[in-house]
C-alpha positions as CSV (number, residue, x, y, z in Angstrom):
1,X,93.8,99.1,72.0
2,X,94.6,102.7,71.8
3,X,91.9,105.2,71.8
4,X,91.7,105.4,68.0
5,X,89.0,107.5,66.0
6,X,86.5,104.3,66.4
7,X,86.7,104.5,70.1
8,X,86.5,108.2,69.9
9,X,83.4,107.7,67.9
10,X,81.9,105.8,70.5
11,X,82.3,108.4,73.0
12,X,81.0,111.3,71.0
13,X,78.1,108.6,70.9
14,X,77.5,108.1,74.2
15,X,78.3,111.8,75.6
16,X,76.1,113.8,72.6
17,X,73.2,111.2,74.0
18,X,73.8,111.7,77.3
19,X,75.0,115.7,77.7
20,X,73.0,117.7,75.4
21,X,71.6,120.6,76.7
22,X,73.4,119.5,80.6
23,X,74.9,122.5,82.3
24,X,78.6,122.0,84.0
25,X,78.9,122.4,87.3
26,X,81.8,121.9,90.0
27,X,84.7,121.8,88.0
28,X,88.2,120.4,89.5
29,X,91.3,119.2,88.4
30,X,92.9,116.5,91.3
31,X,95.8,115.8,89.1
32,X,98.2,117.9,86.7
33,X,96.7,116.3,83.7
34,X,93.4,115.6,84.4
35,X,89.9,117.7,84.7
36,X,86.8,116.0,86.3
37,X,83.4,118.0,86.1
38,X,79.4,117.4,86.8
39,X,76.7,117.9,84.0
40,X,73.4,118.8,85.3
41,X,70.5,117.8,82.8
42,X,66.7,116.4,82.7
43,X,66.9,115.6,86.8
44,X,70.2,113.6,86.3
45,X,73.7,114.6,87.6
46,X,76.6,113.0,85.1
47,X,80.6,113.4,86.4
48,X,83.0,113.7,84.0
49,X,86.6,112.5,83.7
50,X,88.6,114.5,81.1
51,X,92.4,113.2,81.6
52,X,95.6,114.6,78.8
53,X,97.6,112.2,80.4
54,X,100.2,111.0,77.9
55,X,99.8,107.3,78.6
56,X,96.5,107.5,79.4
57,X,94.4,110.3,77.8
58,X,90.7,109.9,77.6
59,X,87.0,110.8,78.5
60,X,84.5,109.2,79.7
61,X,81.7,109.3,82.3
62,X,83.0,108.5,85.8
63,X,81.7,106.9,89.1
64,X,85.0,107.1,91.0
65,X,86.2,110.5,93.5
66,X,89.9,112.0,93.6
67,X,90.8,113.9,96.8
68,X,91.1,117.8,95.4
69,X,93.9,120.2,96.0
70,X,93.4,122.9,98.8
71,X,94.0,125.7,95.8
72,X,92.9,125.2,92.0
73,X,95.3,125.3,89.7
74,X,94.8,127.9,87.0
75,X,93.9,125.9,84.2
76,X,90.5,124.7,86.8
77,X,89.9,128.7,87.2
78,X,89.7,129.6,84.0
79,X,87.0,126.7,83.5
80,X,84.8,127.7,86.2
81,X,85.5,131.4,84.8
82,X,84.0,130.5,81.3
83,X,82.3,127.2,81.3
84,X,80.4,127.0,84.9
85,X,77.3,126.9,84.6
86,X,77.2,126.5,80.4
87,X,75.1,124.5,78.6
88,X,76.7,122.4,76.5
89,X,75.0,122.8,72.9
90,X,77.1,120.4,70.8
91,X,79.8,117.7,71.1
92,X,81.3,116.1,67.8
93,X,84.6,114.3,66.6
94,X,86.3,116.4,63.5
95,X,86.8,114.4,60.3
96,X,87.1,111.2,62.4
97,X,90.3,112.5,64.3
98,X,91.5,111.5,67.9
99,X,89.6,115.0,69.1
100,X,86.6,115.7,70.7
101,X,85.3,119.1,70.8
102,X,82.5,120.0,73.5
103,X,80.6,123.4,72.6
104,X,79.5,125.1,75.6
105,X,77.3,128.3,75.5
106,X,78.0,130.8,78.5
107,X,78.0,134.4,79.6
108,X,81.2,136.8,79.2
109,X,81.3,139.0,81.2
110,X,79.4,141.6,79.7
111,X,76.2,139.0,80.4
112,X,76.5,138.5,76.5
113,X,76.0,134.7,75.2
114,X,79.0,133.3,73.6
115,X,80.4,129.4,72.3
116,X,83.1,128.3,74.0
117,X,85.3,124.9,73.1
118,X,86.6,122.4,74.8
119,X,88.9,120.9,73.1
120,X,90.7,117.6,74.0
121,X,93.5,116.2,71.5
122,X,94.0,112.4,72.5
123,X,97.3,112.4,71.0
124,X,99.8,109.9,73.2
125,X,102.4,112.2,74.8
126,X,101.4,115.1,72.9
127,X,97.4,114.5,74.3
128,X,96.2,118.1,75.5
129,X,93.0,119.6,76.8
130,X,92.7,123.5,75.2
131,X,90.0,126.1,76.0
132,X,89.0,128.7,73.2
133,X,86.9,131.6,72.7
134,X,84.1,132.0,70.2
135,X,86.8,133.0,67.4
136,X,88.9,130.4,68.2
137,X,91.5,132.0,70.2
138,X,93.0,129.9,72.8
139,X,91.8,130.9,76.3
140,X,94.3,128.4,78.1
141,X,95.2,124.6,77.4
142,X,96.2,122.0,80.5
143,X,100.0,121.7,78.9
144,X,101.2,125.0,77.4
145,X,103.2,124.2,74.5
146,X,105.7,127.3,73.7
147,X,108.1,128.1,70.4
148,X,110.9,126.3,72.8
149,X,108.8,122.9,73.1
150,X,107.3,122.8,69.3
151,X,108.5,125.1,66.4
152,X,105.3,123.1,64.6
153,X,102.5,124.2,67.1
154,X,102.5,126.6,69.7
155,X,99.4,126.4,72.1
156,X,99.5,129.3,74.4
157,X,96.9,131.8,75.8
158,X,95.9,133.9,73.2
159,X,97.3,132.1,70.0
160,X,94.5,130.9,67.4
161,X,93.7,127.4,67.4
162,X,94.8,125.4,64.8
163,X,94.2,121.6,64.5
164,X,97.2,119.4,64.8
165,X,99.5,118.8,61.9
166,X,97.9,116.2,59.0
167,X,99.4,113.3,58.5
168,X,97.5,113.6,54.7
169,X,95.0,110.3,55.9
170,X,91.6,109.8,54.1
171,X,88.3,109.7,56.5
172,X,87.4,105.7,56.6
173,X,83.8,106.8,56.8
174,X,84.2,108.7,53.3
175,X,85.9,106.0,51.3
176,X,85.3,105.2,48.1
177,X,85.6,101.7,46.1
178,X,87.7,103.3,43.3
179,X,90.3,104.9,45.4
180,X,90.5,102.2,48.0
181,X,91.6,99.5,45.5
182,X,93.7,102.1,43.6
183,X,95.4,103.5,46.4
184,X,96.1,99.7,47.3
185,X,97.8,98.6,44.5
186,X,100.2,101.8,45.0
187,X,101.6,100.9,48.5
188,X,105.0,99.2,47.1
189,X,106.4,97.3,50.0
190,X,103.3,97.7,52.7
191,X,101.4,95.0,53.8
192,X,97.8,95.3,53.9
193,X,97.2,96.0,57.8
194,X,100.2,98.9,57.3
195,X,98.2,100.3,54.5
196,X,95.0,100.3,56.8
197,X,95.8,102.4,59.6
198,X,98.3,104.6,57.6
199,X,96.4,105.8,54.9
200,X,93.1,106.0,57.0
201,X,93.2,108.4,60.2
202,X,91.7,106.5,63.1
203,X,92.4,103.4,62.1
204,X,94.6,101.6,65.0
205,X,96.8,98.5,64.2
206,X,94.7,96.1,66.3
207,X,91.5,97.5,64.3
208,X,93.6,97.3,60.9
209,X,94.2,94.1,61.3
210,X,90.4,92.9,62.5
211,X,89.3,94.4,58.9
212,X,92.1,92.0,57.5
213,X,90.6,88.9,59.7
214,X,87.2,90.0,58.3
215,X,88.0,89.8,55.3
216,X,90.0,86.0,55.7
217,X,93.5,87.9,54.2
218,X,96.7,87.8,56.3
219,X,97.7,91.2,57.9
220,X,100.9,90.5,56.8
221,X,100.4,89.9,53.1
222,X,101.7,92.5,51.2
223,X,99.8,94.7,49.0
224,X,101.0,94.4,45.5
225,X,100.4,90.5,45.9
226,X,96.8,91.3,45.9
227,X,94.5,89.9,43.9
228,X,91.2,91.5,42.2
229,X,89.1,89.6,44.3
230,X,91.2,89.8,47.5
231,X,90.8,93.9,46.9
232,X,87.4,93.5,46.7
233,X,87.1,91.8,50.0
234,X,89.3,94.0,52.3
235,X,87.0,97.1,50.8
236,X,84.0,95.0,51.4
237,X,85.5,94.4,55.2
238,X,86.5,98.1,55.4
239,X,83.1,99.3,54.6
240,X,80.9,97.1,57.1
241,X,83.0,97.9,59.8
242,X,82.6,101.2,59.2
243,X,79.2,101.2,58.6
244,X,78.9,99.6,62.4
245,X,80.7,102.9,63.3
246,X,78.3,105.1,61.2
247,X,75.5,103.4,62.9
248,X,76.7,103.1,66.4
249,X,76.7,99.7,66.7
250,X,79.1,98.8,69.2
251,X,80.0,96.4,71.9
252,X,82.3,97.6,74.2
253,X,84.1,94.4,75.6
254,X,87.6,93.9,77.5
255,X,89.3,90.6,76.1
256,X,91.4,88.5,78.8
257,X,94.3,86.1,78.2
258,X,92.3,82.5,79.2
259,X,94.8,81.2,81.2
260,X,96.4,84.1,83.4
261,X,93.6,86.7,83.0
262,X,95.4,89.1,82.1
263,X,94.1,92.1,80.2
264,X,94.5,91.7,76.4
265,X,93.0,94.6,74.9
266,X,89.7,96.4,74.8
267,X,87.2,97.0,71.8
268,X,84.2,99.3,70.8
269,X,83.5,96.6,68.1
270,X,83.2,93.1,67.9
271,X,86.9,91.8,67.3
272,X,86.4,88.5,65.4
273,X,90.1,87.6,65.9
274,X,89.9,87.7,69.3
275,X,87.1,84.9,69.8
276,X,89.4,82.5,71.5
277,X,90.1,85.1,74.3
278,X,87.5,85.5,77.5
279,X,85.5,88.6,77.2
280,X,83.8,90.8,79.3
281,X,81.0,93.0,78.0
282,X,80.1,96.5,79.6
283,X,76.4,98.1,78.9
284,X,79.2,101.7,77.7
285,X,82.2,102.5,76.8
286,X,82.6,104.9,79.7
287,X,82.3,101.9,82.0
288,X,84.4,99.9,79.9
289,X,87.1,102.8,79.8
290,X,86.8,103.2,83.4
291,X,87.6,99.9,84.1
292,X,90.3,99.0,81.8
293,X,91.7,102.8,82.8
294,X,91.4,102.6,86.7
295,X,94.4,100.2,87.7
296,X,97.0,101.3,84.8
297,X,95.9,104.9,85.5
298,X,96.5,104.5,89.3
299,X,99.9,102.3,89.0
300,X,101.4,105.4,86.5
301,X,100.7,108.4,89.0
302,X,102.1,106.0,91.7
303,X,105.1,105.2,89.4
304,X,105.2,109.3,89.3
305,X,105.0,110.1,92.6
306,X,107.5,107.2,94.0
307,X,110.5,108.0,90.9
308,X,112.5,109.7,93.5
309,X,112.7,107.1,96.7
310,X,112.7,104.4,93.6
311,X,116.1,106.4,92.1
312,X,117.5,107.2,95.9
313,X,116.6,103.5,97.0
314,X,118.2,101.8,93.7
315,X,121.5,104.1,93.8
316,X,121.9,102.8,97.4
317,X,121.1,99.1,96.3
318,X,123.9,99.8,93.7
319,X,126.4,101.4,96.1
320,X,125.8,98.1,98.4
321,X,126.6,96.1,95.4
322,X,129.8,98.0,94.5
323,X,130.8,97.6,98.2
324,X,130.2,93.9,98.4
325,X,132.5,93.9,94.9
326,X,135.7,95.2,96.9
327,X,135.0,93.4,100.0
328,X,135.6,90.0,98.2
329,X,138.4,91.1,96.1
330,X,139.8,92.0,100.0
331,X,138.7,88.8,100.9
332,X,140.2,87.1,98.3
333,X,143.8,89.4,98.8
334,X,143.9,88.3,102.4
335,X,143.3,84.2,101.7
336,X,146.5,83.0,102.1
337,X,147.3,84.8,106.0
338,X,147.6,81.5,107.3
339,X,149.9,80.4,104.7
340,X,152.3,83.8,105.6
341,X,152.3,82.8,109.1
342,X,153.5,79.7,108.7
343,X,156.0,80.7,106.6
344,X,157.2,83.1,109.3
345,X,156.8,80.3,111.6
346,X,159.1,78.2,109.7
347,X,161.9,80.3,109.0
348,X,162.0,81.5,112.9
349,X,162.4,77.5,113.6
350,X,165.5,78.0,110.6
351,X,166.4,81.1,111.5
352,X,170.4,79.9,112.3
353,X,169.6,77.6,109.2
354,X,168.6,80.4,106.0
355,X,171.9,81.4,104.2
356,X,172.6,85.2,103.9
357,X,171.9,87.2,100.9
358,X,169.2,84.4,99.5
359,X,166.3,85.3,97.9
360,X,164.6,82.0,98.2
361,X,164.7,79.1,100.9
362,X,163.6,76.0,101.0
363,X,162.9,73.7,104.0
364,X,160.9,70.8,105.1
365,X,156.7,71.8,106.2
366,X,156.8,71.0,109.3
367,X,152.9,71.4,109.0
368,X,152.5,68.8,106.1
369,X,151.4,65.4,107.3
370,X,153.7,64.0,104.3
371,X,156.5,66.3,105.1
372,X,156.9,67.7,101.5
373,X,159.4,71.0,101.2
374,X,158.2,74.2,100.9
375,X,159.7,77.6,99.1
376,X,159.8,80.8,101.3
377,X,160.6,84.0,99.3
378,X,163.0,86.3,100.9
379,X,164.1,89.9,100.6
380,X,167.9,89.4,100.4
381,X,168.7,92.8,102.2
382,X,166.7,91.3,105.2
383,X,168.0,89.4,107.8
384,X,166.2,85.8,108.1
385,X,164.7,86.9,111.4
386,X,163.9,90.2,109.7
387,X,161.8,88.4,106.9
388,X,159.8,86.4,109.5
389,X,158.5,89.5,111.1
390,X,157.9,90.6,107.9
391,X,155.8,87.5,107.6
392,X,153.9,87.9,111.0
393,X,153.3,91.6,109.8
394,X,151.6,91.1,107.2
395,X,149.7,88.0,108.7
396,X,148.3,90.7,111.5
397,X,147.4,93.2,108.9
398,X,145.3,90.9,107.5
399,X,144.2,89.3,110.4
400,X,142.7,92.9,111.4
401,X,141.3,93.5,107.9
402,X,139.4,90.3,108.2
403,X,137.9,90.7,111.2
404,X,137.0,94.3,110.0
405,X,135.9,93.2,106.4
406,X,133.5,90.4,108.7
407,X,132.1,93.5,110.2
408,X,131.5,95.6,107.4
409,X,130.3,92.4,105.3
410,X,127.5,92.0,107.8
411,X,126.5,96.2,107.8
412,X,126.8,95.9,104.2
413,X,124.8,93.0,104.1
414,X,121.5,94.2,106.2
415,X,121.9,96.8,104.1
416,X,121.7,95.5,100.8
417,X,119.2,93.3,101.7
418,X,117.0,96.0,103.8
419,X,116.7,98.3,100.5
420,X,116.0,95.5,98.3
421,X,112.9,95.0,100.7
422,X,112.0,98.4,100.5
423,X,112.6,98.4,96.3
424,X,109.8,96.0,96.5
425,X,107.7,97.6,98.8
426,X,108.1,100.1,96.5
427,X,107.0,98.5,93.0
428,X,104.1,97.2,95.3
429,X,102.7,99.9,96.5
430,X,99.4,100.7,95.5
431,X,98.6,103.9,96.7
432,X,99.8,107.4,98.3
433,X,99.2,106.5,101.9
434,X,101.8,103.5,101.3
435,X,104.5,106.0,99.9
436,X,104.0,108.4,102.4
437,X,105.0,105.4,105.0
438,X,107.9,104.0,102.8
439,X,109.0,107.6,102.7
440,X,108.8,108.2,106.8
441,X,110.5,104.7,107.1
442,X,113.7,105.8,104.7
443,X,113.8,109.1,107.3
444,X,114.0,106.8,110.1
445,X,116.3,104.5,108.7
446,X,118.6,108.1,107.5
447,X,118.4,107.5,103.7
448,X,116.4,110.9,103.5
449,X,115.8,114.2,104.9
450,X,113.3,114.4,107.5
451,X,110.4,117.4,106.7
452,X,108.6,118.8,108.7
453,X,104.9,119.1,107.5
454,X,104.1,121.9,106.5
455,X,101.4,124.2,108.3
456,X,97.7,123.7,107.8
457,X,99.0,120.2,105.7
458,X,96.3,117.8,106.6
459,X,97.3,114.9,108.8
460,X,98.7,112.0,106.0
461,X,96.2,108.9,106.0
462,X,97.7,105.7,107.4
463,X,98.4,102.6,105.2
464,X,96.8,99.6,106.5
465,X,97.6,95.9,105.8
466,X,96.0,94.4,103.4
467,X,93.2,91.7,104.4
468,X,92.5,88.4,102.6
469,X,89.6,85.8,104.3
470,X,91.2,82.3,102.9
471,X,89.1,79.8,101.1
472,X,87.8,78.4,104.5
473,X,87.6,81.1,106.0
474,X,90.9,82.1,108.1
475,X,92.0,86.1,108.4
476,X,95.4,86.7,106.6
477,X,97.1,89.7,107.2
478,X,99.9,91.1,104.5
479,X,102.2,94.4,105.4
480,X,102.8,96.7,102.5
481,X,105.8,98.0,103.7
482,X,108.7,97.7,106.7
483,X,107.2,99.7,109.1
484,X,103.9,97.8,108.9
485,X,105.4,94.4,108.9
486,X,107.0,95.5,112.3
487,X,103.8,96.8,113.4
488,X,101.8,93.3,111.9
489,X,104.3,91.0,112.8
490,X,105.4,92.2,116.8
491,X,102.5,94.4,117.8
492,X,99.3,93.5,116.0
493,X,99.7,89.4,115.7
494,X,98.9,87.4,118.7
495,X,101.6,84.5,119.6
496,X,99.7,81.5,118.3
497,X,98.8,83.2,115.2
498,X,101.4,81.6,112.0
499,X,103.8,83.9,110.7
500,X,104.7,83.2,106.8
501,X,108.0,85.0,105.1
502,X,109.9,84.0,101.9
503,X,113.2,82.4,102.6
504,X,116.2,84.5,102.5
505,X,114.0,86.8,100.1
506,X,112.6,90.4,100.2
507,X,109.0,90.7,100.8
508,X,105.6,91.4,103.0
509,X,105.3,89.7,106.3
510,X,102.3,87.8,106.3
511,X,100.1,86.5,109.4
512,X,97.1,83.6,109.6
513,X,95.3,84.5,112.5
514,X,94.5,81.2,114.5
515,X,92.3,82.7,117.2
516,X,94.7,80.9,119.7
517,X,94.5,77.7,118.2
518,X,98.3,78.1,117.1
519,X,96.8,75.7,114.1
520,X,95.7,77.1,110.4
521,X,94.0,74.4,107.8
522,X,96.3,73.3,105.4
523,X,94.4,75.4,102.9
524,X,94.9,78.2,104.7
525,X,98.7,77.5,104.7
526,X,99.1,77.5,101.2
527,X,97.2,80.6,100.4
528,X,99.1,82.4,102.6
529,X,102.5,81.1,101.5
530,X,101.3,82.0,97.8
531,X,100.4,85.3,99.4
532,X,103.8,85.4,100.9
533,X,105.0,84.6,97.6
534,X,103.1,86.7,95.4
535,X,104.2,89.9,97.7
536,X,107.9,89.2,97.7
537,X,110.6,89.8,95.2
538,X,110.1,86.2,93.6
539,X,106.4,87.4,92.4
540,X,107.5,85.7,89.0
541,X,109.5,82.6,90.0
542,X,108.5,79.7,90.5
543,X,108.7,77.1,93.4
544,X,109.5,80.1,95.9
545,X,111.0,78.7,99.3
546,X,108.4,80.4,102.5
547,X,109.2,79.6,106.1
548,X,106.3,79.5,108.7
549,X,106.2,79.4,112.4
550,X,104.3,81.1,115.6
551,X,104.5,84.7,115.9
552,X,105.9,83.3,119.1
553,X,109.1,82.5,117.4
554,X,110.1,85.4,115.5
555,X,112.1,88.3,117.2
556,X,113.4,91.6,116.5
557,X,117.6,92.2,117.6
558,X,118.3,95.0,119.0
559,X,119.2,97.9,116.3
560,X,117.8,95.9,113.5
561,X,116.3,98.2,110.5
562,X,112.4,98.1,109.3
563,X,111.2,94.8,108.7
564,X,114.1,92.6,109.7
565,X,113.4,90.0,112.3
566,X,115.1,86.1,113.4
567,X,112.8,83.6,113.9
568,X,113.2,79.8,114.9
569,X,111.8,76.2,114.5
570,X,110.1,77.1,111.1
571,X,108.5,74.6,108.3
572,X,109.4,75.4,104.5
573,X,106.6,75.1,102.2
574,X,107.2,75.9,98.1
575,X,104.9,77.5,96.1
576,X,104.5,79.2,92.9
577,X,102.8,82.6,92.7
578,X,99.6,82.5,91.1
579,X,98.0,85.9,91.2
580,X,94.5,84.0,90.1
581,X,94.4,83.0,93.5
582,X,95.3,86.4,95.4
583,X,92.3,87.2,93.3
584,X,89.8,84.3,94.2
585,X,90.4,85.6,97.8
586,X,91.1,89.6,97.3
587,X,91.5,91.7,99.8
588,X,88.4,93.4,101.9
């Protein structure tokens, strides 16, 4: 579920309880998008997440630390400029809209007391986070929106505030009985969860259509088909679930798919339709948000940051792919050598036999174990001797070609399937430490620019493997990347440890340590093939080849890229990836 006005009702809820008469304190702003800050208030220290992201924009109380930049950006120092050390006298939610003011009384710098806002508009890609004065002049906003961006709304430093535009929606907590079934009967074509959640502001679809499961009536029913009664009943529906609203009666739960446990959606309110989902209830919504937020929130700013190797590293994939095009259409031009040898073979054995000015000849193959004839085609300007060296000619030619095009095949080859490893080293990685090693392995392999850090640039933490314990108890070991399935595989795993790898497919190196045993339990085996699996490109196939063997067995060849390695006397085992059980043994 979207944060819709509901949600946003919640969080008034639980930050007006909580904040009242806090001061701010240490204000910073790790990412572009995003402000965290502490409250101070009756002995009890509060931090504050306050993100404008447009995928995810939100606020909620926070238990989790960013690293901060060296230098605040200038949106953080006009907050510790007006609101450090404010008290925060008010925070409320304007006629039910997807904006949350916080009032914060401060000193100018006169000394005098003034109100400042905080404004933050939780508006998908438009979201912002705006600063005002007392009169409502804008002080500074996280995203300055100019003329050239919006000819609607401009939100610039000194401009007056003005509320985004209205999309002419009633406030669900001021409904009346009248207009409801009036305004029902008038929505020609709608069905009744469209007329929900686009007459009403902060109404979302998912919450539109729990009213509708309230109230036993299809979502999908359309509006006119009504009845009386059925009128009746959605109002009826409406107006208890906003009275939960009005008096904050809400149960912040996650719902999970049964079967895969994935994340369905999330909910302030008890969601009746969602009862044959598994559920998960938090004792707030700022745990709840924090939660459901932390993963997708950490995967998008990772998406961000890799866009450029992901663009550099699929163009190259492409380029391989365009490569390997050509070299089997050369292939395929140079198939028949053998036959235009022997057909300069034969007409040298005829050469006293192939009558002048011909363009065709036709003689007995020699080479066929049933002796059938063969047609040679001639150039009737050429001697017959002359057209066999043409023959032989173009037989070298292509003799060369092929034994170039066999070398290039292989380059081409390592290549294509080096980058594909990286492309999914890529999609897996799960924080900066691994990009920065994907990015120094594509420097070393000279798909990039090598930089120089910069001076003063703190030293760049290192990516570790990541660590499961299996069911009974055996370390497994899973590189993230090339250069840490080199260093897992031939410097950090002993010889009798088992070394697992998808067959003939991109993906982590994986090691079971056997403590020099050279023997894992059979348990252990198959968690670490599904590991192997789940890591790989074939994440979401199903009965996924994975070779084992010692570490003992598996060699680097000289000049080989990140990550590729031979190996010998391996066992296949098939598996299907089943991320349930990456999870019933996660990583330390």
């Amino acid at each position: 579920m979207a944060l819709d006005g509901i949600t946003t009702a919640a969080i008034v809820h639980e930050l007006k309880t909580n904040l009242l008469g806090g001061r701010i304190d240490k204000i910073h702003q790790p990412m572009a998008d995003e402000i965290r800050f502490s409250v101070r208030g009756a002995g009890v220290v509060h931090k504050i997440l306050v993100s404008a992201n447009s995928s995810t924009p939100r606020i909620h109380f926070t238990q989790t630390a960013k690293e901060n930049p060296m230098t605040a950006p200038l949106f953080c120092m006009v907050l510790r400029k007006h609101l450090a050390g404010g008290k925060i006298v008010d925070i409320f939610q304007p006629t039910f809209e997807r904006i949350i003011i916080i009032k914060v009384e401060s000193a100018n710098e006169l000394g005098d007391m003034t109100v400042k806002n905080l404004i933050l508009e939780i508006m998908g890609k438009h979201s912002n986070l705006i600063l005002t004065d007392e009169n409502g002049r804008i002080l500074d906003s996280i995203k300055r929106i100019s003329h050239e961006k919006s000819s609607v709304r401009e939100v610039l430093p000194g401009k007056d505030y003005v509320y985004p535009p209205s999309q002419n929606k009633k406030n669900p907590l001021l409904a009346e009985k009248s207009d409801f079934l009036f305004s029902l009967q008038l929505q020609a074509g709608q069905k009744l969860q469209e007329f929900l959640y686009k007459n009403y502001m902060g109404i979302s679809p998912i919450m539109a259509g729990e009213i509708c499961f309230r109230a036993a009536l299809e979502p999908s029913d359309a509006c006119q088909q009504t009845t009386a009664d059925q009128g009746e009943t959605l109002f009826a529906a409406f107006v208890n679930t906003m009275d939960e609203v009005k008096q904050t009666n809400f149960t912040p739960k996650i719902y999970y798919h049964p079967n895969s446990k994935r994340v369905m959606d999330f909910s302030v309110l008890e969601m009746t339709e969602f009862n044959d989902l598994e559920q998960k209830s938090f004792p707030d919504i700022s745990s709840l948000l924090e939660s459901f937020y932390q993963e997708r929130d950490n995967a998008y700013h990772i998406r961000q940051k890799a866009h450029d190797m992901h663009r550099l590293v699929t163009s190259n994939i492409d380029r391989c792919i365009k490569k390997k095009e050509i070299q089997l259409k050369t292939r395929k031009d140079v198939a028949d050598m053998e036959i235009w040898k022997k057909k300069g073979e034969l007409l040298t054995a005829n050469i006293y036999a192939v009558p002048k000015g011909v363009t065709t000849f036709r003689t007995i193959d020699f080479y066929d174990e049933n002796s059938g004839e063969i047609d040679i085609t001639l150039d009737p300007t050429k001697t017959a001797a002359e057209n066999a060296q043409k023959y032989f000619a173009r037989y070298n030619k292509a003799k060369r070609t092929l034994a170039a095009l066999e070398i290039q095949e292989k380059q081409n080859n390592d290549e294509l399937q080096y980058l594909e490893s990286v492309l999914n080293a890529l999609e897996s990685a799960a924080d900066e430490a691994d990009l920065t090693e994907i990015r120094t392995e594509l420097a070393q392999s000279g798909f990039i620019r090598r930089q120089a850090p910069k001076k003063g640039t703190p030293k760049a933490k290192k990516a570790k493997p990541l660590h499961f314990v299996s069911s009974d108890g055996y370390d497994i070991f899973v590189g993230k990347s090339n250069l840490q399935n080199d260093e897992l595989t031939l410097r950090f795993a002993e010889s009798t440890d088992i070394w697992l790898h998808t067959k003939e497919i991109p993906g982590s190196h994986v090691i079971i340590r056997t403590n020099g045993t050279g023997v894992a339990s059979d348990m252990a085996l198959a968690e670490g093939a599904n590991l192997a699996a789940y890591y790989s490109k074939a994440k979401n196939s199903s009965m996924v080849p994975v070779d084992y063997t010692l570490r003992k067995n598996v060699k680097k060849p000289n000049g080989a890229k990140p990550g590729m390695v031979i190996y010998l006397t391996n066992r296949t085992i098939y598996v299907t990836p089943d991320e349930e059980k990456v999870q019933s043994i996660q990583a330390l």
